[in-house]
C-alpha positions as CSV (number, residue, x, y, z in Angstrom):
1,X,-162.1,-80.5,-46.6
2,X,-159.8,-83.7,-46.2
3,X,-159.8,-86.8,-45.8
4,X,-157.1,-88.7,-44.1
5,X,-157.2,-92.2,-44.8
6,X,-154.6,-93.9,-41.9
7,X,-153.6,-97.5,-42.3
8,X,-152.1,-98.6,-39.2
9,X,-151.8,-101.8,-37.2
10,X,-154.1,-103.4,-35.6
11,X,-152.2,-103.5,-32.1
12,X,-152.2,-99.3,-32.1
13,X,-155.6,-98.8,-33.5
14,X,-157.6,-98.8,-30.7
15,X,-155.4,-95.8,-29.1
16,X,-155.8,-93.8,-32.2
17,X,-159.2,-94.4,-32.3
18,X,-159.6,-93.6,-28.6
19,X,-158.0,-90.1,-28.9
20,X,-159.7,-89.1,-32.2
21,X,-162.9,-89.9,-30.3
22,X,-161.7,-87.7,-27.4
23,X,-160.3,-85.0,-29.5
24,X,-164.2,-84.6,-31.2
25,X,-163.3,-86.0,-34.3
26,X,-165.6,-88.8,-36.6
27,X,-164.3,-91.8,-37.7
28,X,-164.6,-94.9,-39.5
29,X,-162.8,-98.3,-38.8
30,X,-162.1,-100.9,-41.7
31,X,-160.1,-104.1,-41.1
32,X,-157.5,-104.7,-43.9
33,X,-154.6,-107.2,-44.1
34,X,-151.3,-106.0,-44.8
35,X,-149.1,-107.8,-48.1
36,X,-145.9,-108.6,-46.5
37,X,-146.6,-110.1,-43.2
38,X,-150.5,-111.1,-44.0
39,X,-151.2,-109.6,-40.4
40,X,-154.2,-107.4,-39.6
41,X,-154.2,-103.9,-40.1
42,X,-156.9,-101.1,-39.7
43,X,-157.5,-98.6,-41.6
44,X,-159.0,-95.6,-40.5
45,X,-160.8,-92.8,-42.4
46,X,-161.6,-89.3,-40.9
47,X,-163.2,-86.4,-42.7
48,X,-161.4,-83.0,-41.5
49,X,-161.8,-79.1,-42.2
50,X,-158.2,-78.3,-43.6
51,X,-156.9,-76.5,-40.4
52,X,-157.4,-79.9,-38.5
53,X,-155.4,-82.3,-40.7
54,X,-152.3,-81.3,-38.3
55,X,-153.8,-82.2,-35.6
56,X,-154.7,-85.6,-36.8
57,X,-151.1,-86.0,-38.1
58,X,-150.0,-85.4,-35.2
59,X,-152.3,-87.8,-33.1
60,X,-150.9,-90.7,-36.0
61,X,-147.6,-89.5,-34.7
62,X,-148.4,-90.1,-30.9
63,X,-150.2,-93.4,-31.0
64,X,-148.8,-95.1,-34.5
65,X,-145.1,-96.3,-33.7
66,X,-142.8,-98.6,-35.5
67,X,-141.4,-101.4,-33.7
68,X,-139.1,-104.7,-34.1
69,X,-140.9,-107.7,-33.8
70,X,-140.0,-111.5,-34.8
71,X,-141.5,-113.3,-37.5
72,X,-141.1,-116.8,-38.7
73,X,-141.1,-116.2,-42.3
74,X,-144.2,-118.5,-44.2
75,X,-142.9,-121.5,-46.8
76,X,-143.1,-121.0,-50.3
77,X,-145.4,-123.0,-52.3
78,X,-143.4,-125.4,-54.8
79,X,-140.1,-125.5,-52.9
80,X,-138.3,-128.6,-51.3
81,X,-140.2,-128.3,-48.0
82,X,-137.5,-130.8,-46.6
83,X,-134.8,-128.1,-47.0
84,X,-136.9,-125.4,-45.7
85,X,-135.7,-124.7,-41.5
86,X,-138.1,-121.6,-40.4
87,X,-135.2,-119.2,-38.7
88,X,-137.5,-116.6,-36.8
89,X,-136.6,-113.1,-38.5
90,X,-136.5,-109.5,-37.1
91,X,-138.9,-107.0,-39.0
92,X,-140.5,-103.1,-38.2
93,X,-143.6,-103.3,-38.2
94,X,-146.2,-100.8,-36.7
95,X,-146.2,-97.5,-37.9
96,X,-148.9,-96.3,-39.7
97,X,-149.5,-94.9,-43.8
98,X,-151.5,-91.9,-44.5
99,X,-152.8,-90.4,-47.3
100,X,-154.0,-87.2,-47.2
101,X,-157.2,-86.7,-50.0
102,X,-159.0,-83.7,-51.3
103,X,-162.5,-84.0,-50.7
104,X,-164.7,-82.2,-53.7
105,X,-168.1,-83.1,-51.6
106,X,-169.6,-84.3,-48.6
107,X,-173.0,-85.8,-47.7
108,X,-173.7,-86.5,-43.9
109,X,-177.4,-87.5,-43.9
């Protein structure tokens, strides 16, 4: 057994969610905030036999894309705020990161 543990954001979760749902599978939604950006992510964990961690993968694949987006990039603390002019930068964000976890036991109860 697996477990896939997805961290994707928040504007493609609900997609993934929806078509692990519809493809039979269990899951469980926790809200995160990503480090570079500070925007919301989710991340996603689903416990799978081995033979279905492709299939997963390949939903990630489907519903998890990266994209350009603007940002207007946050001031630093201690800095001459007077010199600081926010220029709107382009970033990729969206995508997803998976890790893919041996599991030694499970307990459904």
């Amino acid at each position: 057994m697996k477990l896939i543990v997805a961290v994707v954001q928040d504007k493609d979760a609900p997609r993934f969610l929806g078509e692990l749902v519809e493809k039979g599978f269990r899951a469980t939604k926790l809200a995160s905030t990503g480090g570079f950006l500070r925007e919301g992510n989710t991340t996603i964990l689903v416990g799978v036999e081995d033979e279905h961690v492709d299939t997963v993968m390949d939903l990630v694949r489907a519903t998890c894309r990266s994209r350009e987006q603007l940002v207007t990039p946050m001031t630093s603390s201690g800095g001459a705020v007077d010199a600081y002019v926010p220029y709107p930068i382009e970033v990729v964000v969206g995508g997803a990161t998976v890790f893919v976890l041996d599991v030694v036991t499970c307990v459904r109860t």
